[in-house]
C-alpha positions in Angstrom: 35.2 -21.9 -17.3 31.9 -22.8 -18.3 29.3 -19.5 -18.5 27.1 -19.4 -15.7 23.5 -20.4 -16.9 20.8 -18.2 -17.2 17.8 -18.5 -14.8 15.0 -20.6 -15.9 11.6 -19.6 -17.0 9.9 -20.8 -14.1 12.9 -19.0 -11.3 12.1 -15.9 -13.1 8.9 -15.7 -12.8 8.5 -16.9 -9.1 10.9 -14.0 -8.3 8.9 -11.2 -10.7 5.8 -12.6 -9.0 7.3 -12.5 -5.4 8.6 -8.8 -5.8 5.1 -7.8 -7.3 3.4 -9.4 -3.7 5.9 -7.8 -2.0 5.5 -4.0 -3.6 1.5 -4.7 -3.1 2.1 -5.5 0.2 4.1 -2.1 1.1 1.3 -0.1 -1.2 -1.2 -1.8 1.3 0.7 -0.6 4.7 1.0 2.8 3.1 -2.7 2.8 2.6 -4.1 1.2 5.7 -1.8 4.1 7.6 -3.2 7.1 4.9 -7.2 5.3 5.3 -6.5 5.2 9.5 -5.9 9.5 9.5 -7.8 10.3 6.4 -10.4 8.0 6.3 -11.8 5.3 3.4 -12.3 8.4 1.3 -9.4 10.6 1.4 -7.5 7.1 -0.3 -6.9 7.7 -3.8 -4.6 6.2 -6.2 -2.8 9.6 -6.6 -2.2 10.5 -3.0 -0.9 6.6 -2.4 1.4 7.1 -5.2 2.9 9.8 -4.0 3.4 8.6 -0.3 5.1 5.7 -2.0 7.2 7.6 -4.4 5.3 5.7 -6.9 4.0 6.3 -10.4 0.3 6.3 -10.6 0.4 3.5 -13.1 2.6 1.9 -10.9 0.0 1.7 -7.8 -2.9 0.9 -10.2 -1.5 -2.2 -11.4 -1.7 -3.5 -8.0 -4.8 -1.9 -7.8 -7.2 -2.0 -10.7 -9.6 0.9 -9.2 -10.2 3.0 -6.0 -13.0 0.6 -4.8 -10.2 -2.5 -5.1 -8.1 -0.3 -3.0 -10.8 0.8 -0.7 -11.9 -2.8 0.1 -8.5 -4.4 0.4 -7.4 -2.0 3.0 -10.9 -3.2 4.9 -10.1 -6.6 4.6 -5.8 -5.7 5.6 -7.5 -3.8 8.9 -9.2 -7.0 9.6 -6.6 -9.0 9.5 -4.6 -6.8 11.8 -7.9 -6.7 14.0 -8.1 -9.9 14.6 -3.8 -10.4 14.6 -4.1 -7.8 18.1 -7.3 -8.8 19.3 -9.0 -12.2 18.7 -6.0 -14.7 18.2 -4.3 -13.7 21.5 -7.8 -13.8 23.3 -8.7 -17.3 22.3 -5.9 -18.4 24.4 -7.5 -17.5 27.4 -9.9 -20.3 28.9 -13.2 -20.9 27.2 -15.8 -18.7 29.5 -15.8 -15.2 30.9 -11.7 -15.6 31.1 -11.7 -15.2 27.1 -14.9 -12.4 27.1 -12.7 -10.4 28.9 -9.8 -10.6 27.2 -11.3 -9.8 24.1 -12.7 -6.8 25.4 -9.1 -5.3 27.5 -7.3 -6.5 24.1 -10.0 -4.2 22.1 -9.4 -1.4 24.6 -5.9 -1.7 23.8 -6.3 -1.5 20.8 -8.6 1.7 20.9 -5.4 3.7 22.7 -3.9 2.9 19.8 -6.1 4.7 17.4 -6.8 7.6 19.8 -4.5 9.4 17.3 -5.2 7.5 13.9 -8.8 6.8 13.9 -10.9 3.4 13.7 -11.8 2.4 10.0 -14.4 0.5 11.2 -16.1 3.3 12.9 -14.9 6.1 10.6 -15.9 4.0 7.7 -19.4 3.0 9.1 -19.8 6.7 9.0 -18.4 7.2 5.5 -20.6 4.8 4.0 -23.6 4.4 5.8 -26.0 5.5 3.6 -23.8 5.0 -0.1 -24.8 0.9 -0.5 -22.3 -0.8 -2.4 -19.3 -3.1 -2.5 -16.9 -1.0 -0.1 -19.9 -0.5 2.7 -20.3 -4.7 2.2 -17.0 -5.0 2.9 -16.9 -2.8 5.8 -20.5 -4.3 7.3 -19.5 -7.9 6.7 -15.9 -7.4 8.7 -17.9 -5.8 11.6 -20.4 -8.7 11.4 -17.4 -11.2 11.7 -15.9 -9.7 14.7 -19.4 -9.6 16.3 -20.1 -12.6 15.9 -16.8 -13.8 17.8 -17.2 -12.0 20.2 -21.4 -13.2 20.6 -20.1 -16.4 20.4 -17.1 -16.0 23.3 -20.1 -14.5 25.4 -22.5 -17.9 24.4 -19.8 -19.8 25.5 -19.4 -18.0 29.1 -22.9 -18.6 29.3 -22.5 -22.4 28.7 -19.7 -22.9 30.8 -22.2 -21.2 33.9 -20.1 -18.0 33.9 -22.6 -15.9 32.9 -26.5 -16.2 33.8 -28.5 -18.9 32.4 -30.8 -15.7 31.0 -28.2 -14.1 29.3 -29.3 -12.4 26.1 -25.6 -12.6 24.5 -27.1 -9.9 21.4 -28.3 -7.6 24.4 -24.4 -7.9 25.7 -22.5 -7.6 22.8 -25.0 -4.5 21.8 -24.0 -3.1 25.2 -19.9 -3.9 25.1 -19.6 -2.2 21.8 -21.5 0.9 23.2 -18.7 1.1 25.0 -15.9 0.9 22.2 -18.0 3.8 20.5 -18.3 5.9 23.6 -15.1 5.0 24.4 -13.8 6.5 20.9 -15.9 9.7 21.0 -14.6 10.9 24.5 -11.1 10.0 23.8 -11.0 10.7 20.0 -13.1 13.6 19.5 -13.8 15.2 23.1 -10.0 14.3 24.3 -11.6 13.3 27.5 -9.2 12.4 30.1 -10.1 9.4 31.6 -12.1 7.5 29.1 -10.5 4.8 28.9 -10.5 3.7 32.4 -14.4 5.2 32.5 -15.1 2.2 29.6 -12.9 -0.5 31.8 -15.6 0.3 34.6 -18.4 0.5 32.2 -17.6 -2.8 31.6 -17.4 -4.0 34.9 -20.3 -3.5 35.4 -22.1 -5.1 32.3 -19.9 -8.4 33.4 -21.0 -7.9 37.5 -24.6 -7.5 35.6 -24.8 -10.6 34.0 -22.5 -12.7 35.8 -23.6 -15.7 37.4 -24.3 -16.1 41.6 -21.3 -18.1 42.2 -18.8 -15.5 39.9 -19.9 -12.7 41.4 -19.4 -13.6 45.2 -15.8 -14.8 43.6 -15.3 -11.6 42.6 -16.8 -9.8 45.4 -14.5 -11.8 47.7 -11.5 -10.7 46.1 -12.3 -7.0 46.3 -12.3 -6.8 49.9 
């Protein structure tokens, strides 16, 4: 019987290189959880290792620094972000449909982090005055989910949902004063009730700037 033949070169490596993705992707989990409680600045190299039973050497060749880490769990949180929130919204028909949407899919997601925490708002606090790679990070994944969610209420706007005079900045500033209220109450305060106090906060922004013929639709099927 002939002796079985040894893997090639190229085999070899696509599995090394296919473990290592997969080891860096369970490091990443570990530290998106850790970052959600802790915070951007309670990660470290040496408190991820030993969550993952890992040497330190281990997680920092996956990992060349802190920052790396720090920054690749911002840009992991956004793609979970927008996983929950954005892709299931743009489903919805283009108009006030999708705004809304996005906003009871963001709310859903806020009961989720009631008990973790928001990186985006916890790291917005951690780094707001420290400039630097990890607070561009942060800032330019906020900008990107703003600007989808400006560009959802533009589109109500065009599609005569919302008022012709619609100042969609003006909206969006007022929506995410929600989210932040929203997280303070239920977060910090344990306010019962918040988050159906934020639902009806933003009824009212949408009965605000709705247009004539939405709101006697809506009105109509409230009586």
């Amino acid at each position: 019987m002939p002796p079985a033949s040894l893997p090639t070169a190229p085999a070899a490596t696509s599995r090394t290189l296919q473990k290592g993705q997969q080891t860096r992707a369970a490091i990443l989990d570990a530290a998106l959880t850790l970052a959600s409680h802790m915070g951007l600045e309670g990660l470290s190299i040496g408190a991820l290792a030993e969550v993952t039973q890992m040497s330190k050497s281990g997680v920092f060749a996956h990992f060349g620094s802190r920052e790396e880490l720090q920054i690749s769990v911002i840009r992991e949180y956004h793609t979970k972000f927008e996983e929950e929130v954005f892709f299931p919204a743009i489903r919805q028909p283009r108009g006030l449909p999708r705004v809304v949407a996005l906003f009871e899919n963001w709310i859903k997601r806020v009961a989720v982090e009631i008990d973790s925490g928001c990186i985006y708002i916890s790291g917005a606090v951690e780094f707001d005055d420290r400039p630097g790679p990890v607070r561009d990070a942060l800032a330019d994944m906020v900008r990107a989910w703003h600007a989808a969610l400006g560009r959802a209420i533009e589109i109500a706007v065009e599609v005569g949902d919302l008022r012709p005079d619609t100042d969609p900045l003006q909206m969006l500033f007022e929506v995410h004063g929600l989210i932040l209220a929203l997280h303070h109450d239920a977060r910090f305060l344990r306010s019962p009730g918040a988050v159906e106090r934020a639902r009806a906060g933003f009824e009212r922004i949408v009965s605000h700037y709705a247009a004539v013929s939405v709101a006697a639709r809506t009105a109509a099927t409230r009586r």
